[in-house]
C-alpha positions as CSV (number, residue, x, y, z in Angstrom):
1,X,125.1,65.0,83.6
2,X,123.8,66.5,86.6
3,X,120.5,68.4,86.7
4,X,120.2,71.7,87.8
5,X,117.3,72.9,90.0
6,X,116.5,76.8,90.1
7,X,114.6,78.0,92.8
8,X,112.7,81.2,93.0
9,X,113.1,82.9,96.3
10,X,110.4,85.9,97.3
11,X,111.1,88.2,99.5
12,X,108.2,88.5,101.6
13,X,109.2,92.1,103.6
14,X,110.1,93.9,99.8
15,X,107.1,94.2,97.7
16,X,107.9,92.7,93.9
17,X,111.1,91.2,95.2
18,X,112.3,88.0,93.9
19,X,115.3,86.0,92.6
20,X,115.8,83.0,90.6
21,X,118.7,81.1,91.7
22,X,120.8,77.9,91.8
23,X,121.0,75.6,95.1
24,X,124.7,77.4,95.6
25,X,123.3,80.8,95.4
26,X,120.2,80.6,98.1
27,X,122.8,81.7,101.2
28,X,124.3,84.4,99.7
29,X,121.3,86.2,98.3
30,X,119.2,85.5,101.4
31,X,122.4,86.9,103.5
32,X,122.3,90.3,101.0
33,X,118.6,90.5,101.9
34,X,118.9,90.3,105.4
35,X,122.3,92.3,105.3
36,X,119.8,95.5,104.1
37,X,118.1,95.0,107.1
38,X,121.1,95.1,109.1
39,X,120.6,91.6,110.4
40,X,123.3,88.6,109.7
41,X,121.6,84.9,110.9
42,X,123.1,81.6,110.1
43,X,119.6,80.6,109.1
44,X,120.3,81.5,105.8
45,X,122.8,78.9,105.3
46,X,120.6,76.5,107.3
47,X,118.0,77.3,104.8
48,X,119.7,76.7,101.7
49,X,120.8,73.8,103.1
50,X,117.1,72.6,103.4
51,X,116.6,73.5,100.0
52,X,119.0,72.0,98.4
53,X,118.7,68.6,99.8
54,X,114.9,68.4,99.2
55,X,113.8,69.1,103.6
56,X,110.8,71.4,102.6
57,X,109.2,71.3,106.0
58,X,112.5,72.7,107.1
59,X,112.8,75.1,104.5
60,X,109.5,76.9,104.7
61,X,109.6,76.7,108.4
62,X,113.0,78.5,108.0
63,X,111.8,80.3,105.4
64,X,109.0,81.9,108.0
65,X,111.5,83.5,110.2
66,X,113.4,84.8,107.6
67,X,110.4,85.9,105.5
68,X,111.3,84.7,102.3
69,X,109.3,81.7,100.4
70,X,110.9,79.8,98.0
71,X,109.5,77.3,94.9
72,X,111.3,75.5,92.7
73,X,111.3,77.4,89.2
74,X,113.1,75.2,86.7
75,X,114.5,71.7,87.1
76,X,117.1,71.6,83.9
């Protein structure tokens, strides 16, 4: 059996705003985020990309231009 990682992502331009999620989930929340901003970037897939195969210098440096930190919450 697989493990599954959840990762908490914080909206760094929305005060309070944060999300635990699976790997799968990273692009489409970040996409919702940015969507409220009226912005759509492929960095949001390249981001959960970097997440979810353990590339955190690319994910934080992603994670800079998009605004948005992420940890890992929960590895089950």
């Amino acid at each position: 059996m697989r493990a599954m990682t959840i990762y908490q992502l914080t909206d760094c331009l929305h005060e309070g705003r944060k999300a635990r999620v699976s790997g799968d989930q990273i692009a489409t929340i970040v996409s919702g985020w940015l969507a409220e901003l009226g912005v759509h970037s492929p960095l949001a897939d390249d981001f959960a990309y970097a997440v979810q195969t353990g590339d955190w210098a690319t994910a934080h440096a992603i994670g800079t231009h998009l605004s948005i930190d992420v940890t890992v919450a929960t590895r089950a």
